[in-house]
C-alpha positions in Angstrom: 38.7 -82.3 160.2 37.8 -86.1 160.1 36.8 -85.8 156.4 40.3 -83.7 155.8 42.5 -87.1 156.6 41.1 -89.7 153.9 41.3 -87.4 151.7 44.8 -86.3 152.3 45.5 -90.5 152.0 43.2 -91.1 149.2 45.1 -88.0 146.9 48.4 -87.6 149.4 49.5 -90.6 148.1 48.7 -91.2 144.1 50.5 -87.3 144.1 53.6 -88.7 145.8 54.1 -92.0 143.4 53.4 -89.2 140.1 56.2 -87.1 141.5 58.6 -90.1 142.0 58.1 -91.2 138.7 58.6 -88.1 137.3 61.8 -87.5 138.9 62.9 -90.9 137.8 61.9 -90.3 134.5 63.3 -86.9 133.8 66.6 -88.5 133.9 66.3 -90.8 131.5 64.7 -88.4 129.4 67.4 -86.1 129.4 69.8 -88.9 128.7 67.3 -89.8 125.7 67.6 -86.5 124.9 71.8 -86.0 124.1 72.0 -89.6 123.0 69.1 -88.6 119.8 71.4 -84.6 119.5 74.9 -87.0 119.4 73.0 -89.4 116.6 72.4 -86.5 114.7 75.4 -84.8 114.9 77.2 -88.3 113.8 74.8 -88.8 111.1 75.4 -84.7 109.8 79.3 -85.4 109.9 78.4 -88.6 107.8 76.5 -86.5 105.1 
């Protein structure tokens, strides 16, 4: 059990700050994501 709790910190807490990110990211990303389909539907009404 005494081994059990660093390693809960040591990998507990570099899991947490990925998932963060990743949820702040995926945001952002999907924003990315209909900005770049609306460019190309502009661009295809251009053509």
């Amino acid at each position: 059990m005494e081994e059990l709790a660093p390693l809960i910190a040591n990998v507990g807490f570099p899991i947490a700050v990925s998932v963060y990110l990743l949820v702040r990211i995926e945001g952002k990303i999907e924003s990315l994501t209909m900005s770049i389909r609306e460019l190309a539907e502009a661009i295809g009404r251009i053509i």
